[in-house]
C-alpha positions, -999 to +999 in steps of 0.1 A: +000+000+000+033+022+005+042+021-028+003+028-043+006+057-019+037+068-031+026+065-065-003+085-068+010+114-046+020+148-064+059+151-068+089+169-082+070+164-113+035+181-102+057+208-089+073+218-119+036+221-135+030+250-111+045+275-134+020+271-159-009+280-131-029+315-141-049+337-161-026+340-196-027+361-226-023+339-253-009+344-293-011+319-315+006+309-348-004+283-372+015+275-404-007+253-431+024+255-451+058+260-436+071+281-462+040+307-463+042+331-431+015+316-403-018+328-396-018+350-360-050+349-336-050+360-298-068+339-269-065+335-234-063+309-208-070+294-175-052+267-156-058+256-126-047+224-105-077+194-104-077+159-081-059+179-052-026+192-073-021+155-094-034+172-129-031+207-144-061+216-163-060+245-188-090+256-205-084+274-237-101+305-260-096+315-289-100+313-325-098+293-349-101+298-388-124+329-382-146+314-356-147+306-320-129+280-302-129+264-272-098+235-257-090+221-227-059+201-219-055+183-188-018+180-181+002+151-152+031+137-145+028+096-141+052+090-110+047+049-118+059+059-153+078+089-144+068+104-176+048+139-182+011+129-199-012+155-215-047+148-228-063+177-254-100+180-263-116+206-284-154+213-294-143+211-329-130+177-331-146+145-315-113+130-310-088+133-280-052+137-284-028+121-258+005+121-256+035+111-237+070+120-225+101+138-204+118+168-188+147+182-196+165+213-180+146+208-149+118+202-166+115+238-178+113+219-213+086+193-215+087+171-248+054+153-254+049+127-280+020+115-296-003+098-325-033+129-337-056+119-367-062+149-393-099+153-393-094+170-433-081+147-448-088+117-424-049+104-422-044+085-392-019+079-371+000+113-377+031+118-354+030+149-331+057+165-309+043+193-286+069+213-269+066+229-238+091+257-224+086+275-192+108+312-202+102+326-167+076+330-138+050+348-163+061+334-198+058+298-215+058+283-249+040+256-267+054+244-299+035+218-318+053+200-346+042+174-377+063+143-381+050+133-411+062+168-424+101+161-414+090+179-379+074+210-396+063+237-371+026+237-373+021+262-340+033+281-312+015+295-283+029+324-264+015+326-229+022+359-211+005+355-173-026+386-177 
């Protein structure tokens, strides 16, 4: 029971999600084609801690090819796995994306890996890096990139704490 209690208890890796806690201003970049300059949009965001500080939950607004859009990501860190996890939803998409991975520089860098199906063309299977990079107490980055594309930038998220 030790070791269950161990396991599901917030850690070192919980604790370097606290950064990304607020109210954020964010601007977003999307590049359809990476040699054409990306398409810019603002939002904002809210994250706050769920299931007593084990999962960061951000809930996101903003736009999205001219219309509203609304995401949520809930973000952990598996201490049995010890491996950062990330779950994104959207209400215009009925799929979820998940993905997987590690820390670096004291886990200021997050690298999360995953498998996202393209909903306009219907390819499956798609391989997605998402970057995450804490730049200071009111500043992050979220960098989202296409495998299939030779690891094309597809976004970037600038979070500045409101």
């Amino acid at each position: 029971m030790k070791k269950v209690e161990a396991a599901g208890s917030p850690g070192a890796g919980h604790k370097a999600l606290e950064a990304l806690v607020g109210d954020w201003r964010a601007e977003v970049k999307c590049w359809m084609d990476p040699s054409a300059p990306p398409e810019v949009s603002q939002g904002t965001a809210k994250a706050r801690w769920k299931f007593n500080g084990r999962f960061l939950e951000e809930e996101f607004h903003g736009q999205m090819m001219g219309k509203p859009f609304t995401g949520q990501t809930l973000l952990g860190f598996d201490n049995t796995k010890q491996a950062f996890n990330s779950v994104w939803l959207s209400d215009t998409q009925t799929s979820m994306f998940t993905s997987e991975g590690k820390g670096d520089s004291g886990n200021k860098v997050i690298t999360l890996e995953g498998k996202a199906t393209c909903p306009a063309t219907g390819r499956k299977d798609i391989p997605m890096k998402t970057v995450l990079r804490v730049i200071s107490p009111d500043k992050h980055l979220l960098e989202m990139f296409d495998g299939s594309k030779g690891n094309a930038k597809t976004m970037e998220i600038t979070y500045t704490r409101q």
